[in-house]
N, C-alpha and C positions, 0 to 999 in steps of 0.2 A: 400517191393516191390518184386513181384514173378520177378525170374531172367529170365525167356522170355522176362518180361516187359524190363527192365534194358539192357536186352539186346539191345532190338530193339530201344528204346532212344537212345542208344552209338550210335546206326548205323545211324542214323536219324542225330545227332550232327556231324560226323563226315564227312558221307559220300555227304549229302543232297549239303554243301557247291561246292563240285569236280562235281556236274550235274547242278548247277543252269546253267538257259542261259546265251549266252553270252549277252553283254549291246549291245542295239539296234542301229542302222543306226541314229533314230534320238537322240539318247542320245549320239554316239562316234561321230557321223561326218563319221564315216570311213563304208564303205559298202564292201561285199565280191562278186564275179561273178558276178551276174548281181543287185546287189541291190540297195538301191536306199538311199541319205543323205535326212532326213527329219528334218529342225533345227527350228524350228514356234517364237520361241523365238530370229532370228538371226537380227531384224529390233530394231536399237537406235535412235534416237531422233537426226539428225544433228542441226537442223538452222529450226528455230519458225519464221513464215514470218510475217512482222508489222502488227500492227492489221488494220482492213482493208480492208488488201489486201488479196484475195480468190483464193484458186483453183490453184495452185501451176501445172501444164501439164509439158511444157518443161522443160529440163536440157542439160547440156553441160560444161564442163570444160577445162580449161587452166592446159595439164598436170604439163607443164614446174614447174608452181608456186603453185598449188593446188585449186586455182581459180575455183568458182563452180558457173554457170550460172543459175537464174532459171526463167523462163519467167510462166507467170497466163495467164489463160481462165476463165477471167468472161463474160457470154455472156452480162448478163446484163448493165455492164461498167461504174454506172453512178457516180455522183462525189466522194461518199459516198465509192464506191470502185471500184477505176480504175484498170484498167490493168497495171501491171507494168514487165520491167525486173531488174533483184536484180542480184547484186554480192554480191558472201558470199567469204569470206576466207577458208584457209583449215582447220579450229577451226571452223567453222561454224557461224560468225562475220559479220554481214552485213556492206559492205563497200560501194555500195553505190546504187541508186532506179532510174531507169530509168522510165517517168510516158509514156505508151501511152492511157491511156485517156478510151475512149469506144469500143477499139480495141482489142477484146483477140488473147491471141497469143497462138503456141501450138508448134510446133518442133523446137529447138535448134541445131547449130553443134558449134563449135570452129573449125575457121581452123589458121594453126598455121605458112600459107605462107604468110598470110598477117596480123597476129594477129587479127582478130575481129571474133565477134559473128554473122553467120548467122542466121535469124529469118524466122519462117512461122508467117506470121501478118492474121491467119485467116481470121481477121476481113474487109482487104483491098482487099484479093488474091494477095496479093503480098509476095515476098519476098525478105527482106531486111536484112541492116547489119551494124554493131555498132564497135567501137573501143572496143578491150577486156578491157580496162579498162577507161571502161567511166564514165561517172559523170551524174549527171541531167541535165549537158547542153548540154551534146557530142551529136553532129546533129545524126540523122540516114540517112544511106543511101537508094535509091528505087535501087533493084539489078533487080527484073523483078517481071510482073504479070502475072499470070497462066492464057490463055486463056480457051476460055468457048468450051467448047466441047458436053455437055448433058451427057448422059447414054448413057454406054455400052449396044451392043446386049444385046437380052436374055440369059437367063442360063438357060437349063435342066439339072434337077438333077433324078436320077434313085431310084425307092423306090423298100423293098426288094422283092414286088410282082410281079415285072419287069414291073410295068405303070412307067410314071415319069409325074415328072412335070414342068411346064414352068414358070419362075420366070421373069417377065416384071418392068423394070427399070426404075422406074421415077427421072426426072432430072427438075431444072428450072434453068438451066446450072450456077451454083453458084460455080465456082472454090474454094475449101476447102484446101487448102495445110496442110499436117499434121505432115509431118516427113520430115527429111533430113539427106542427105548420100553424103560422098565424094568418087569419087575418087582418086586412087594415081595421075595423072594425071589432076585433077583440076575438074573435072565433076562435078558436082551438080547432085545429082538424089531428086528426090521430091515425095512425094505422095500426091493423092488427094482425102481427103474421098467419098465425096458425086456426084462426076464424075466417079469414077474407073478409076484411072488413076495413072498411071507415069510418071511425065515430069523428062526432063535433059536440061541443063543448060551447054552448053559446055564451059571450060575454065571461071568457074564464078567468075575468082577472075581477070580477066582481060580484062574480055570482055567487049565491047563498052553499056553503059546502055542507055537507057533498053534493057537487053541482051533478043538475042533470046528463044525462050525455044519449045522445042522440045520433042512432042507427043511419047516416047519409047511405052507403053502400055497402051489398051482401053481396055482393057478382063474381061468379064462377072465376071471373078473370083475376080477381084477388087471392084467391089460394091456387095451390100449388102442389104436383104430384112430384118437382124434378128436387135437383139439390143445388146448394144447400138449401135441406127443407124450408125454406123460409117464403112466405107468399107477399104479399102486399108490406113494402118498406120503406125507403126512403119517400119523403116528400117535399113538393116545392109549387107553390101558384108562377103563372105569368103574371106580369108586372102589371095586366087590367084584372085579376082576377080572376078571368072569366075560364079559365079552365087548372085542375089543380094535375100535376104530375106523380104518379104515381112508379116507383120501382114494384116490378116483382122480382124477388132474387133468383129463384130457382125456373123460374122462368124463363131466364135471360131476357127479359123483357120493361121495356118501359110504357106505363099504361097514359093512359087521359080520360080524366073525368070533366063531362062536363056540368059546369055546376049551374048550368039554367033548366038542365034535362033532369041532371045524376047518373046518365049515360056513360060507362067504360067502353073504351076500345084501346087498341095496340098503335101506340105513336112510335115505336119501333122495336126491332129485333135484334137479338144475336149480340147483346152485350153481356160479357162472359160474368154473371154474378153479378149482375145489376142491384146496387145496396142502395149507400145515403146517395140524394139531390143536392142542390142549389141551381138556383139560376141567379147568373151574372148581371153588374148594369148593362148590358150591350144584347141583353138577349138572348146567348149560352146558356144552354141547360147541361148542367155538368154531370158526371152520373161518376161512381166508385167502381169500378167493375173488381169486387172482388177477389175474382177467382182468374182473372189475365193482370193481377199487381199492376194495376194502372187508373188513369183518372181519366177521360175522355168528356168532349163538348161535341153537341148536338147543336146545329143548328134548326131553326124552327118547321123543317122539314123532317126531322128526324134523323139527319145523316151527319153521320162521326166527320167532325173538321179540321179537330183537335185529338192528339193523344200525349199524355204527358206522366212521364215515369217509370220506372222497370224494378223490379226484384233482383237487388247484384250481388248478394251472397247476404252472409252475414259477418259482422264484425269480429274480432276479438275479443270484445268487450260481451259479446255475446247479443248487441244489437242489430236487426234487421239494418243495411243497408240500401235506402233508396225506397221502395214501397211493396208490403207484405201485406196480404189480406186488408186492402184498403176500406173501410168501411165508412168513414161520414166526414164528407168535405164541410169546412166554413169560409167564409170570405170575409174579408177585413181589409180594404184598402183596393191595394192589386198582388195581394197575398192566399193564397189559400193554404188550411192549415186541412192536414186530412189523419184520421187516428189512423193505426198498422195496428188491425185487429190480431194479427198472427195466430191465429189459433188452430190448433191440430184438428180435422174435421174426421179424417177416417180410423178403422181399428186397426189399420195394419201398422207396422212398425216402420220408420227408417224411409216413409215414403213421401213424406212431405216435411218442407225446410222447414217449417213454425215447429215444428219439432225441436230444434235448438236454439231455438229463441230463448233467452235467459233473463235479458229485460228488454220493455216496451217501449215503444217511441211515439209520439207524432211529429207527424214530415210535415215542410214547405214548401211549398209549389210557387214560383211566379208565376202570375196570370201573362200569359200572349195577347199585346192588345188587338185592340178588333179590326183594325185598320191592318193589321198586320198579312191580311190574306182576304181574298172575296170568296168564302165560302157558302153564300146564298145561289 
């Protein structure tokens, strides 16, 4: 071998190793300046929901014990597969099925002043609430029904040739309750998909039933002309309070209310199916993105930091692998548990995977701690 050659081999062995890149944001977890944790692999397999029973929407959990609530949205409801809310243990153990029948449900809370589960009962526009650790006979409670209000004004949106256009809101005033939110002080806040709307519920853990409920916001920015039809949903306050977060799904959009004004606006865009919230101890505002099968974190500017999870087929068993229509994150520790709504949206055939979804899941997420990247 001519020694140029020999030469430039040694250097190629030797040196090539000291410039390789370094290992990426989504292979470490760890990101530099402003970079960003991409983990698609980071969704396991909690608690397989009985066969059955469809469509897994809400969640909610009992920190104290580990206690993981999951309430279904089947719209359809009928014997063959009712709507149910399920306690699972912190092993993912189902302990025990509450049946409601043709009523799908969709937001969950735990509050933990009076141990029970509050419920959005889609189905009735009410919302009620259950001993945290009920059985198949434990009554349920009616804590209030969301009155009927229609559609919000119009919306003008401005396009970049400076016309705009005017987006008119049909309503057949169907109170949709979708998400729920506490305050520190006992409040109920509520969203309503298909009114644009936020109701509050003051003191709803003591007040005389059926308790009042009270119209905070009507704003164009709450309903919704895109898909999945669904307008104003997930919710989550900042850790002072002082402003509550708001999803719109069909909007792709995440809103902010502030709650000294009642002012909405757009604290960011373009997240694909923006569902259920939570915000993290460290400040994370976590969002579902439905409709890109994934889970993503916002930091307090609105910009994606975090993304965690992917859609990897489906199983044998006929379960979602990894995360399918993710719709309502909870936190418990440095775990989040997220439901895999899976459900078929369009009429066409053979075009979307929740199509052979056979049974239900909710997935596990480890939380990236915060240090783990400076993403402010």
């Amino acid at each position: 071998m001519p020694k140029r050659y020999l030469l430039t081999l040694l250097v190629l062995l030797f040196v090539a190793p000291l410039i390789t890149p370094p290992t990426s944001d989504a292979d470490s977890g760890k990101g530099n300046g402003r970079g960003i944790i991409v983990k698609r692999d980071a969704a396991e397999q909690f608690a397989v929901l009985p066969a059955g029973v469809r469509f897994p929407e809400g969640i909610a959990a009992n920190p104290k014990n580990g206690d993981v609530f999951v309430g279904t949205f089947d719209p359809n409801g009928d014997p063959q597969h009712p709507n149910k809310l399920l306690r699972f243990d912190r092993r993912g153990k189902l302990q025990a099925s509450k049946d409601f029948g043709g009523m799908p449900l969709l937001g969950l809370e735990f509050n933990g002043t009076d141990g029970k589960v509050y419920i959005c009962n889609f189905g009735a526009s009410k919302i009620q609430r259950i001993r945290a650790d009920f059985t198949a006979s434990t009554p349920v409670e009616d804590v209030a029904t969301l009155p009927k209000i229609g559609a919000p004004a119009p919306r003008t949106e401005g396009n970049p040739d400076g016309s705009s256009d005017t987006i008119i809101f049909g309503s057949n005033s169907f109170p949709a309750p979708n998400a729920l939110a506490f305050k520190k002080n006992g409040d109920l806040f509520v969203s309503d998909s298909f009114q644009g709307a936020i109701f509050r519920i003051n003191n709803a853990v003591n007040c005389p039933t059926p308790c009042s409920v009270i119209t905070v916001s009507h704003d164009p920015f709450l309903a919704t002309a895109g898909f999945p039809p669904f307008g104003a949903n997930g919710l989550a306050f900042t850790s002072d309070e002082k402003t509550l977060f708001i999803a719109n799904t069909g909007d792709d959009r995440v809103l902010a209310l502030d709650m000294a004004t009642n002012k909405v606006s757009v604290f960011t865009e373009s997240i694909n199916g923006a569902d259920g919230l939570v915000m993290d101890g460290s400040g994370r505002l976590w969002v579902c993105a439905n409709q890109a099968d994934e889970v993503v974190a916002l930091n307090a500017h609105g910009r994606v930091i975090v993304k965690l999870g992917d859609f990897q087929g489906i199983n044998n068993d006929g379960t979602p692998r990894g995360l399918l229509f993710p719709a309502s994150p909870v936190i418990v520790g440095n775990d989040m548990f997220v439901t895999n709504l899976a459900i078929p949206l369009t009429a066409a055939v053979g075009d979307e995977p929740e199509e052979d979804v056979t049974l239900w899941t909710v997935a596990r997420l480890r939380l990236p701690g915060p240090d783990d990247r400076d993403g402010d």
